[in-house]
N, C-alpha and C positions, 0 to 999 in steps of 0.2 A: 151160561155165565154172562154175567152184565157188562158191556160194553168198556166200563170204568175200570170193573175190576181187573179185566184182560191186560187194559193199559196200564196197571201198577205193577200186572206182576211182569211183565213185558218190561218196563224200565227196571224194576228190581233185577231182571233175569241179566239184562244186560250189566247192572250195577255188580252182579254177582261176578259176570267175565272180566270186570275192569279189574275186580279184585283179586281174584288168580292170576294175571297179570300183574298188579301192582307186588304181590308177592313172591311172585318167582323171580325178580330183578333182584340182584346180586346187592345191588347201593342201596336198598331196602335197609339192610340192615345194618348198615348206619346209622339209623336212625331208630332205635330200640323205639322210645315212645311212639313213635307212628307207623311203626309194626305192629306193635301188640294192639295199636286202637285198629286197625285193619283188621286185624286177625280175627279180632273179638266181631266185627262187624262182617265177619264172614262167616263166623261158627254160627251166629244169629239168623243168619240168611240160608243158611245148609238144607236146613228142614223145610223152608219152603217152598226152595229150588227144585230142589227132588220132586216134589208134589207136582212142581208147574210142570220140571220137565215129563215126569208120567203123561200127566192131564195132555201136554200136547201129544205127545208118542200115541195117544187112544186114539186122540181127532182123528189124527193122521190115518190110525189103521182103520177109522169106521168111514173115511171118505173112499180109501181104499173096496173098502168091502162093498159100499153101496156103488160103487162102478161097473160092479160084476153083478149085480141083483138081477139083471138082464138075463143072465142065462140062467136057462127054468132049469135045468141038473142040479144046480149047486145053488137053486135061490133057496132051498131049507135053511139048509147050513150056513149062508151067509146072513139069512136073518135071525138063524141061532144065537151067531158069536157076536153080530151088532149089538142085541139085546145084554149081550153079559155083558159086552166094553162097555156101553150106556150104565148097566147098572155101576161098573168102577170108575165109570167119568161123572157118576154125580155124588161117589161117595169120596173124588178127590175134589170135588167143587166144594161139597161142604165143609172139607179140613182147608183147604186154601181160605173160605172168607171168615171161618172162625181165626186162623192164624193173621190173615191182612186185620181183621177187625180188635183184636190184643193187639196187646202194647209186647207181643214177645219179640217181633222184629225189630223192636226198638226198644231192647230192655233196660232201658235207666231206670227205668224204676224200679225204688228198693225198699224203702218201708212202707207203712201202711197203716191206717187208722182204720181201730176195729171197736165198733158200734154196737153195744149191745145192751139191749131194754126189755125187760118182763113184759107179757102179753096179756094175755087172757089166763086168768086162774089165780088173779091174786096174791099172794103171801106165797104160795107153792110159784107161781111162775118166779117169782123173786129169788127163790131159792136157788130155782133150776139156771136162773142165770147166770148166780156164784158158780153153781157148780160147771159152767160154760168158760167161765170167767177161770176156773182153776184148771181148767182139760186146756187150752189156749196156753194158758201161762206155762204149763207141763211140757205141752209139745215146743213150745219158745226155747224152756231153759236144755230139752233133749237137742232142739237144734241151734243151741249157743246163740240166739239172738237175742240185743237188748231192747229194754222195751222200758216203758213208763207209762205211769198212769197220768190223764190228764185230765179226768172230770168223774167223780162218783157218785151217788148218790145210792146210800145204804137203803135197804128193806127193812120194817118197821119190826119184823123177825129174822132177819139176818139176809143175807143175798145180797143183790143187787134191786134197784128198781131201774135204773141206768149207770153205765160208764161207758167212756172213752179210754183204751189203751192204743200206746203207740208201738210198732212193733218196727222197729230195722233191722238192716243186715239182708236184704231180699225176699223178705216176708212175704210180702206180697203176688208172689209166684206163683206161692204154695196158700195163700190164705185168700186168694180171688174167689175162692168155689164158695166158701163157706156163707156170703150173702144169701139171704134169705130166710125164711118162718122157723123153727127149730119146734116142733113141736113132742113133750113128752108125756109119757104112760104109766103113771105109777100107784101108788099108793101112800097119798102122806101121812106124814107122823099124828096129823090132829084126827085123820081119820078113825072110827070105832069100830066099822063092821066090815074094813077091809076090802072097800069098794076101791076100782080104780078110776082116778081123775083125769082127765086129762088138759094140760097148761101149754102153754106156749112162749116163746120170747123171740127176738129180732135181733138179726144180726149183719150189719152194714159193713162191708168191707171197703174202705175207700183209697184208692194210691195216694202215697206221700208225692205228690210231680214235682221236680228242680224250678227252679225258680221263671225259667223262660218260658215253661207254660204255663204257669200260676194265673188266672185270671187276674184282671185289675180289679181294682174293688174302689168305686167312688165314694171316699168316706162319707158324704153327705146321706148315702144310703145306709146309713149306720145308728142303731141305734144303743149304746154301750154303758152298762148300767154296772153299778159295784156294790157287793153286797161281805156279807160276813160267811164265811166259810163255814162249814157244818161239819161235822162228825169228828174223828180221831182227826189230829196234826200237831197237838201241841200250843200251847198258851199262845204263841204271837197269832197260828191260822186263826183261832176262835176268839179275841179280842180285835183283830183289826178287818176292814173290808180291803181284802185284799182277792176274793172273789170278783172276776168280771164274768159280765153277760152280754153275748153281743147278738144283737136283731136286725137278719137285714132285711129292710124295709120294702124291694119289690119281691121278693119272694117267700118273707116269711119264716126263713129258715132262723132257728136259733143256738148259738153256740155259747154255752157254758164254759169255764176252766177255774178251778178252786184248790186243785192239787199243790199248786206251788205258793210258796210265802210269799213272791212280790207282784205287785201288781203288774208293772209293766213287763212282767214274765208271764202272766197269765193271759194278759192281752194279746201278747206278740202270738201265742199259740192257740189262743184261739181262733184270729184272723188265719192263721196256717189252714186250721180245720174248715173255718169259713170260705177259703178259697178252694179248698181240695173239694170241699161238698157244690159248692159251685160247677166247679168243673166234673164235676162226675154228672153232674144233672144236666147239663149239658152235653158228655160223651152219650147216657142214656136217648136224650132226644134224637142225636143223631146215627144211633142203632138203629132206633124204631122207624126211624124214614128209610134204610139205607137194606137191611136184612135182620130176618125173625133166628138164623144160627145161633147168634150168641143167646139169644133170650132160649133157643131150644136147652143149651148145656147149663149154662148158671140161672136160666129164671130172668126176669126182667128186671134182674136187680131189686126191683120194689120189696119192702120190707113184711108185704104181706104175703110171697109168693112164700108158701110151705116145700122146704127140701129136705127134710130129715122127720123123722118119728123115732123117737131113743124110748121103746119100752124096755123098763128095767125090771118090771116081770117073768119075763123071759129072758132077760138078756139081750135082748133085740136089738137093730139098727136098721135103719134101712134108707136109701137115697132114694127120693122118687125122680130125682133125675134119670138114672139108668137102671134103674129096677134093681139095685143092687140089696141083698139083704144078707146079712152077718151075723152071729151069735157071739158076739165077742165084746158087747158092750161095757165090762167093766172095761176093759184094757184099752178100748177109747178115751172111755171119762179120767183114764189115766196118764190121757197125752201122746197115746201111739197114735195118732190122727191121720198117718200117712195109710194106714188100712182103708179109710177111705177115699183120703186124696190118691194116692196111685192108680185107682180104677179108674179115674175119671181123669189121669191125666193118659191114663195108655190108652183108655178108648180112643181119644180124640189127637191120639199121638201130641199131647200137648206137653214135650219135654226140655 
């Protein structure tokens, strides 16, 4: 374990004892709101305590054990059980730097902006997006969360070719995994001889952050265009330019919003998304210096990393994250999502 790491979870472990303290005092509870924010900041911290304190308890017994390696009797056996604590103290190193590297110890964050664009396959990938676009929306309204759309852009046959929805209520907890390639297997309607295709589309999961982490954004790096709104909204969307675009000029990045009637409503939420995407490209950068964990369970975030294959041939699903594979694929596309998200949150004890 990396020297840094040791020392966060070390001031955490210690943070975690201030707080069992601060809680067992009787005048605590006096103060109802600064009980329940404690409280909350300790239920958050539980899961990871546990981990450190394991992880330390192995050290301990594997310095133990290598003190007696001396005596030839019993040096089998103690290089037996070093070998199996080693193997349980790197599969608690690996749950510790995925928990330090999430935002779960620090859970403010609660909605989340979900990204999703046709790939490869044309008119069929468009389609397949809708139908990503209606399983999201299914699992949202089974788990009562509100959500809004903020930028679409229809398929010349129906679908999606892009949009942006916004999801609250802790979305994001539960909709972290779903970054990455979506790729399916089917057979489309225009098809004649019954071949199967196969499409793909992109799906960017990004946290809504409070405002104190929000990156700054130097408007001068801006470049903010206004246009006429397209598709269904009704006579005022498609007569006035109330569509903005906004470009930012070191990086490239481009944010659309067209959903809503006023401009300076469309503007304000797009810079939202502009600063969330900012900052996500930046938590990216500083994965990739720091440890390969998180890129092992979600993929490197990058929109071209493939996590899913949904053939609907057979019914199929499958995560190539954990080799997971299912026959239950209509009942996904119908918004039971949690068949896959729960495997992948109890693998990695991520609850």
């Amino acid at each position: 374990m990396k020297s840094s790491t040791l020392a966060k979870l070390e001031t955490l472990n210690i943070r975690y004892k201030n707080l069992e303290i601060l809680l067992n005092d009787p005048n605590m509870l006096h103060d109802q709101k600064k009980f329940r924010a404690l409280f909350k900041e300790y239920g958050q911290l539980s899961n990871l305590i546990i981990y450190f304190r394991r992880w330390m308890a192995i050290k301990k017994n594997i310095v133990s054990l290598q003190s007696i390696l001396e005596d030839s009797e019993i040096y089998n056996l103690a290089q037996d059980d070093i070998k199996k604590l080693n193997i349980d103290r790197l599969s608690l190193e690996k749950k510790l730097s995925f928990l330090l590297e999430s935002k779960i110890i620090n859970n403010d964050i609660k909605g989340c902006f979900c990204e999703i664009r046709a790939g490869t396959g044309g008119h069929e990938a468009a389609l397949f997006a809708g139908e990503l676009v209606r399983m999201y929306v299914r699992y949202a309204e089974k788990s009562r969360w509100k959500m809004e759309i903020i930028h679409s852009t229809h398929g010349e046959q129906g679908g999606y070719k892009e949009i942006i929805i916004k999801f609250y209520d802790h979305a994001y907890k539960k909709l972290q995994f779903e970054s990455g390639g979506h790729r399916v297997q089917r057979i489309p309607c225009t098809e004649s001889q019954g071949r199967i295709h196969t499409s793909s589309c992109t799906v960017a999961v990004i946290p809504e952050l409070c405002n104190k982490e929000l990156p700054m954004i130097n408007m001068g790096d801006l470049r903010i265009d206004t246009f006429r709104s397209s598709g269904a909204g009704g006579q005022h969307v498609n007569t006035t330019d109330s569509a903005i675009r906004v470009t930012h000029l070191p990086t490239g990045i481009v944010v659309a919003c067209q959903d809503g009637r006023s401009q300076h409503k469309n503007k304000a939420k797009a810079l939202e998304i502009l600063r969330a995407r900012l900052s996500a490209v930046e938590s990216k950068r500083k994965q990739e210096q720091s440890s390969i964990t998180r890129r092992n369970l979600l993929g490197t975030g990058d929109r071209s990393d493939r996590i899913r294959t949904y053939n609907f041939h057979q019914n199929r699903i499958t995560d190539h994250r954990i080799g997971l594979t299912v026959y239950c694929l209509n009942e996904v596309m119908e918004g039971n999502l949690d068949i896959l998200i729960k495997p992948l949150t109890e693998k990695y004890n991520f609850n």
